[in-house]
N, C-alpha and C positions, 0 to 999 in steps of 0.2 A: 502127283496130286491132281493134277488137270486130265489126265486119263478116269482117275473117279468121278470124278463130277462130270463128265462125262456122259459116265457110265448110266450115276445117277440121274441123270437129265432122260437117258435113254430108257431107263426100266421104269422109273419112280414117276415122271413127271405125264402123267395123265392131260388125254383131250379136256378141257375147260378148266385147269389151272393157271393161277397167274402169278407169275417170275420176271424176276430182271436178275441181273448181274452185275454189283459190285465190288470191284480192284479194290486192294491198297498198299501200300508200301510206306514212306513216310508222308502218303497225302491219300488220298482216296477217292476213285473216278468211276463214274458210273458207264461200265462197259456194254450192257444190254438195259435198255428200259425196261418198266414193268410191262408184259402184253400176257394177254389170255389164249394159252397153247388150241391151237383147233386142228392144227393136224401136221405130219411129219414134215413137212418143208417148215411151219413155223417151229418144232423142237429142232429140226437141223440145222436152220437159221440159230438159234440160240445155242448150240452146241459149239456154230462156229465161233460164237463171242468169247468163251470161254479162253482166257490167259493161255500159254504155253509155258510161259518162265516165269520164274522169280523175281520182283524188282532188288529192291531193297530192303528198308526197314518194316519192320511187324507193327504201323499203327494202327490195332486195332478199333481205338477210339474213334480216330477219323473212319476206319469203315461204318463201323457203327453208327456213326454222326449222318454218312452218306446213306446208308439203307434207311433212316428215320426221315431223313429229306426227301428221297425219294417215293417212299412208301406215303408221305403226306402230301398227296396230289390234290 
């Protein structure tokens, strides 16, 4: 999964879009903050934020809960 998004970070995520990166497992932590991409060292920087493994549990709620907190700057 983390080689996709990746992926998708590397095809899809265009100069002047704005991304962060939210974890979760049974709690949800905000891995990349929101920033506005301007060029390959900031998607490289955000590629490296990108999880490798698996934690634990699937709370999606708590991700959900966290992308709504963060996205409310």
């Amino acid at each position: 999964m983390s080689q996709t998004v990746k992926d998708f970070i590397s095809t899809y995520i265009t100069n002047g879009t704005a991304v962060g990166i939210v974890e979760f497992d049974s709690r949800a932590y905000e891995r990349a903050p929101i920033r506005v991409i301007k060029s390959e060292v900031d998607r490289n920087n955000l590629i490296a934020s990108v999880p490798t493994s698996a934690g634990g549990g699937t709370n999606i709620g708590a991700g959900i809960n966290k992308c709504r907190e963060v996205c409310i700057l």
